[in-house]
N, C-alpha and C positions, 0 to 999 in steps of 0.2 A: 504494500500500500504506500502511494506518493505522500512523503510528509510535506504539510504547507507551512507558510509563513506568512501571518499578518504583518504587510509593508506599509509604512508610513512615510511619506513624501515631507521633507523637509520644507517649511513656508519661510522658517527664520525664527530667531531665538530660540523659544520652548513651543513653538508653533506645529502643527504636522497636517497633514492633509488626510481626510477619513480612513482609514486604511483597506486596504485592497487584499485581497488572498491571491498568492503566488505562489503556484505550484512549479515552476518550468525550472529549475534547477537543477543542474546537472550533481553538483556534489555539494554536499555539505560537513563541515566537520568544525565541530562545538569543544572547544577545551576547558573541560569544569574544571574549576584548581581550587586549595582548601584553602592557602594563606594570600591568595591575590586575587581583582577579578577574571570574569571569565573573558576567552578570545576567540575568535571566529575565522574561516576562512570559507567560504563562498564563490563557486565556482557555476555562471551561469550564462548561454549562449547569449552575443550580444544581440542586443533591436536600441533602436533610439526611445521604445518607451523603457525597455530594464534600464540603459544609461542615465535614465532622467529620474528612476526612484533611487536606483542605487548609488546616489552622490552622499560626500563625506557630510557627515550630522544627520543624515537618514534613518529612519529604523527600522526591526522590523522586530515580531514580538516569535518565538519559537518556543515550545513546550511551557510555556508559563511565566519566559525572563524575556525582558527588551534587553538588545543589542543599538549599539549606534554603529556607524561606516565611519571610519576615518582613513581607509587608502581602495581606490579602485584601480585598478590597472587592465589596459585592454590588448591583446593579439589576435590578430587574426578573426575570429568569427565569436571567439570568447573573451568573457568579461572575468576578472578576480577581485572579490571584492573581500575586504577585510575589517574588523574593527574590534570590539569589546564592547561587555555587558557594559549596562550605566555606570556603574558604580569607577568604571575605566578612566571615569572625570577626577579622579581624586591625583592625577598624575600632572592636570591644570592647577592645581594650588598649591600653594606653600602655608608653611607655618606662620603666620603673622602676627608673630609673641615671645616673649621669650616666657616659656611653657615650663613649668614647674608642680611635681606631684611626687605625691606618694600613696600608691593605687594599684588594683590591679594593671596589668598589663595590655586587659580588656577594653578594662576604663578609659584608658590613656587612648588606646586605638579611638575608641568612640567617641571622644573628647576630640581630637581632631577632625574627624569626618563630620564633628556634630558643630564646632567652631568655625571650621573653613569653609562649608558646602552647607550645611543646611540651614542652622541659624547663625550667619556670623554678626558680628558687632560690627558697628562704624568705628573707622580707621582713621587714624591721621598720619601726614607728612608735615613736610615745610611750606606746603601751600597751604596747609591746612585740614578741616575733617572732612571724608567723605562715607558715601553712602555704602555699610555693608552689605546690603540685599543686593547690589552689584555681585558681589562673591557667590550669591546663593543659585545651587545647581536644582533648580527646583523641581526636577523629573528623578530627583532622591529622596529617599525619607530611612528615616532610621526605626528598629524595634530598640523599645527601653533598653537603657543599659542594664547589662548583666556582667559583674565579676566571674562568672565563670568557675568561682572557686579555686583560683589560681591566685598566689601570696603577690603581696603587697612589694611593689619595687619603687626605688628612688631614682626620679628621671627628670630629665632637662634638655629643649631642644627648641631652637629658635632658629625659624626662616630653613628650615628642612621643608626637602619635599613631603607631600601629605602620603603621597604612594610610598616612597622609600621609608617611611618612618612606621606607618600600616606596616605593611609587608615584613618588615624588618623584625617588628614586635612578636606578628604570628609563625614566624621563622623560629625564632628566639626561643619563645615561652609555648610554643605547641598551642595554638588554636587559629582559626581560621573564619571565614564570610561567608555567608553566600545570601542570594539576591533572588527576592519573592515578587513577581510582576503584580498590578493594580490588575483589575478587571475590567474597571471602569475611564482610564484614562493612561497615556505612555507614564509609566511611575514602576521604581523597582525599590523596592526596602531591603539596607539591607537589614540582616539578622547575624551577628556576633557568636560565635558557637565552636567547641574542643568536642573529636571526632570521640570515638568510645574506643575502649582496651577493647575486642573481641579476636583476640588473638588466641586463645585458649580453643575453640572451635573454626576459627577459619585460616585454615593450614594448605599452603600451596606448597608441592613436595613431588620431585622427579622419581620417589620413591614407589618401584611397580611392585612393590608387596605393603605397600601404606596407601597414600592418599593417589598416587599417579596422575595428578592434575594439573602438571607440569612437565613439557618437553619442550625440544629444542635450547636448552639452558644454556645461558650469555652468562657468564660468571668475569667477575671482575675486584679485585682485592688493592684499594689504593691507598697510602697516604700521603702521597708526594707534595698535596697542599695540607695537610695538616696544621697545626699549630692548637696547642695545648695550653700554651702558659703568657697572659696579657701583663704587656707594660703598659698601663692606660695615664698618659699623661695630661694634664688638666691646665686651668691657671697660673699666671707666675713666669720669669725670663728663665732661661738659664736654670742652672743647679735647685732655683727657687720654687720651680715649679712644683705643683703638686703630685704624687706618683701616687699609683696602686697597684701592686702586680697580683692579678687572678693566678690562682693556684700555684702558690708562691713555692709549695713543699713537693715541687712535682721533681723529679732529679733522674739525670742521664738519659739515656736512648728516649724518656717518655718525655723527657721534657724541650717542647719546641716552643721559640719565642715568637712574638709578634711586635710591635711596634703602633699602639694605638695613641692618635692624635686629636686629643679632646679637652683643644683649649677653649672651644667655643661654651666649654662649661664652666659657667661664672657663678660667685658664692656669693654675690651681691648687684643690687639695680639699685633705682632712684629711691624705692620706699623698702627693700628686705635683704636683708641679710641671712643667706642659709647656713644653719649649724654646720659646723666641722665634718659631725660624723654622718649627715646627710648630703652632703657635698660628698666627702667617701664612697660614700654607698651610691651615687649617683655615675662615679668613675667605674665603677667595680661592673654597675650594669653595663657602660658601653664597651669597658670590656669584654664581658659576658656575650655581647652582642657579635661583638666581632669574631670570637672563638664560634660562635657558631653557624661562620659560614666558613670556617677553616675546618672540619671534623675530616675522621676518617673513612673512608666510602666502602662500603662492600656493595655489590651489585647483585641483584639474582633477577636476569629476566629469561624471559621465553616465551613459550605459548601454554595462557592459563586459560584455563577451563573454567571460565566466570559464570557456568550455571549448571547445577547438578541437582540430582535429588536431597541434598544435604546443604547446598547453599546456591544463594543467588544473589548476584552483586544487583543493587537497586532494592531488596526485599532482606537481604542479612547482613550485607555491609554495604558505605557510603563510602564516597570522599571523604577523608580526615579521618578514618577509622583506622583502627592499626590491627595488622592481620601477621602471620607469622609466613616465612618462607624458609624452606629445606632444601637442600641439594646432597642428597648419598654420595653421589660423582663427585662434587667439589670437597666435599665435607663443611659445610657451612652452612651456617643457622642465623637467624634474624630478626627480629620483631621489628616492622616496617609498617609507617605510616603512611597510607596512600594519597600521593601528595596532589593526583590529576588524571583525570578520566578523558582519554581521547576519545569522542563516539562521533565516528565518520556516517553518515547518508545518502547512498547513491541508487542507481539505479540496481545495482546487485542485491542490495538490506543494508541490513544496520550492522556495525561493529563498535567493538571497545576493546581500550586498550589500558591499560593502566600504569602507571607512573609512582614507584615507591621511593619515600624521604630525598635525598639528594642525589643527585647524578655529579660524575668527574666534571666538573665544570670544564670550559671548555676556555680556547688561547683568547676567545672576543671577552669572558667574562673576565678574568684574570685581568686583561690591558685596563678594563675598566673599572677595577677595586682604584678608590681612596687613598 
């Protein structure tokens, strides 16, 4: 059965033209992912009416989430068209504060998206004040905040991007987004949410006298980017500077350094002054932050068997949920969190593909760390 897509024709700002059902696509493939939003690629035979819905700010609403278009590109007789769920705007704002808490990690995400994009305050410069509802992405809405259940961290971060800092958080502290469409108008809420432990019963394993719901295995054992133990350097010139080194008692073969640079964390502004051992605690997270996009990778992929009579992805596990994976042949074990759900739509059905905790990064990620 052809899946459709309600399109929405871009008028200008938050504007859209009634929406249209659009079945003629040739492929589609949707990237659910747990600590970022979702991203889209779209592939559909060109006419000058697809070129004229499918332009950048465009939507269209699929299985219950709006998407917008921010690149089309055209060859020959076919159109590509790409973009991200709503929530994708949070990569248009910056921090516009110098941002100070001690909260969950949840909170702190929320606080930003809830600052920047939904309800922000009027701002001033040197010219003076102006209008925050300029800042406000009004095709977002947010569900109440929720801690999560996840401890309370000391944090500080000014004129960061909203995405980098989001992303970064649910990286960090293990939880992630995802985005609920309106019914009634283009609108996606998001919803703040840590996937479940069901790693006890959903076991993917090359093992043909066990589970056998794994072949073709991709095995991979790295830590060439590693790094275990944070110099997080803060305020202050020279020798005066403030230091904190993360996992200071780590020693020999385990212990790998890093070099983190977090002057822009100040212990005072016009009206406050942050205590010593809050300002500390403040270094120690951006440490913390940075160690964890250094870890050690194991890899276990292949071809999973994502629906059996014992389990079924979509009905017993989600994105963000941590599931375990085995390999007899490698000997290697793993509790992995499923970090993104590929599910492509073409003319053949539907697939899925799935994506556990981090991958080797790659020589474009690396040029671009900080």
């Amino acid at each position: 059965m052809q899946k459709i897509l309600l399109a929405y024709q871009w008028l200008g700002d938050f504007n859209f033209a009634k929406a249209k059902i659009f079945d003629g696509f040739e492929s589609l493939i949707i990237y659910e992912n747990y600590g970022k939003c979702n991203t889209f690629e779209l592939d559909i035979p060109f006419s000058f009416e697809n070129n004229a819905i499918f332009r950048p700010e465009s939507v269209f609403k699929f299985e219950g989430i709006y998407y917008y278009v921010d690149d089309v590109s055209g060859k020959n007789d076919q159109l590509k068209v790409c973009g991200k769920s709503l929530a994708g705007k949070y990569d248009t704002r910056i921090i516009d504060r110098v941002y100070t808490a001690s909260k969950s990690p949840a909170l702190i995400a929320w606080d930003h998206i809830n600052q920047e994009m939904i309800n922000p305050a009027n701002y001033t410069d040197v010219n003076g004040s102006h209008n925050g509802s300029d800042r406000k992405i009004e095709y977002l809405a947010l569900a109440a905040a929720d801690g999560l259940n996840l401890a309370s961290i000391d944090y500080q971060n000014s004129y960061g991007g909203v995405d980098e800092q989001v992303e970064k958080l649910c990286e960090t502290y293990d939880f992630g987004f995802r985005e609920i469409g309106s019914k009634g108008k283009v609108s996606n809420q998001i919803q703040f949410f840590k996937g479940r432990d069901v790693s006890k019963w959903v076991v993917f394993s090359d093992d043909a006298d066990g589970y056998d719901n794994l072949s073709e295995v991709e095995f991979e054992h790295t830590t060439f980017d590693e790094k275990t133990v944070a110099y997080a350097l803060g305020e202050g010139e020279g020798t005066a500077r403030t230091k904190i080194v993360v996992n200071p008692n780590l020693k020999g073969l385990g212990r790998k350094e890093t070099y983190v640079d977090a002057r822009d964390l100040q212990s005072k502004n016009d009206t406050t002054t942050i205590p010593a051992a809050t300002y500390n605690n403040m270094l120690k997270e951006r440490g913390a932050q940075a160690l964890a996009d250094r870890q050690e990778v194991i890899t276990l992929n292949g071809d999973f068997i994502l629906e059996s009579k014992l389990i079924k992805f979509g009905r017993d596990f989600f994105v963000g949920d941590k599931v375990k994976l085995l390999s007899k042949r490698y000997g290697a074990s793993k509790t992995a969190v499923i970090s993104q759900a590929k599910k492509t739509y073409n003319e053949k059905g539907e697939y899925l593909e799935l994506t556990y905790d981090k991958e080797t990064p790659t020589i474009f990620k690396l040029l671009g760390r900080k």
